[in-house]
C-alpha positions, 0 to 999 in steps of 0.5 A: 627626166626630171633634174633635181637641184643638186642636179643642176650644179653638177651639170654646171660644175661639168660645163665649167670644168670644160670650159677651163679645160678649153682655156688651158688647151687641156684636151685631155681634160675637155674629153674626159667631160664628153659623153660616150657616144661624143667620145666614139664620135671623135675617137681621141682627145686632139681630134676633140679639141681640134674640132672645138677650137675651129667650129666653135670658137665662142666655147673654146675662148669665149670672152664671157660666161652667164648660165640660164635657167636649165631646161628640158629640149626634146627629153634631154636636159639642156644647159643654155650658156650665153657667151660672148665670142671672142669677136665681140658676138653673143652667142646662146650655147646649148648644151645638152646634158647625159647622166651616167650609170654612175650618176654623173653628167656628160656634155652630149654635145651643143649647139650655138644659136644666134641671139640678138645683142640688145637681148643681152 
């Protein structure tokens, strides 16, 4: 699938609003930004925000924020997010992205690699 720039925007638009979502403990807000099949993995919106603040601390507080340049991983459309963990450790989250029947983008999950700090 080709992603269009408008696209690109919109993918981001959603990583952030989640991201805030997280900040705020809005869990309500955090899930609705989910795909569905992320929402039938977790069933309800603590179940979520439980799973996001004790497996990914870097996404749910990070302490810094820089968007890459999106790109394609096995067909799906992915987000990559350098963050810096709320321990001080860089961190590239890959999110992979889902559109819509109606067009707009879904977090389909993501996955956090290591990168090196002098990369940084």
């Amino acid at each position: 699938m080709e992603a269009t720039d408008k696209d690109f925007i919109a993918i981001r638009a959603v990583i952030e609003s989640q991201l805030e979502a997280f900040q705020k403990d809005d869990a309500q807000a955090a899930f609705a930004l989910a795909s569905p099949g992320i929402k039938e993995q977790f069933q309800t919106p603590d179940h979520f925000m439980q799973m996001v603040s004790l497996s990914y601390p870097a996404v749910y507080r990070p302490r810094s924020v820089f968007f890459e340049k999106i790109t394609t991983i096995q067909d799906n459309i992915t987000q990559p997010v350098l963050l810096l963990a709320p321990d001080g450790m860089p961190l590239r989250a890959l999110y992979f992205m889902e559109k819509q029947r109606d067009d707009t983008w879904k977090i389909n999950g993501c996955i956090l690699v290591s990168v090196e700090a002098e990369s940084i």
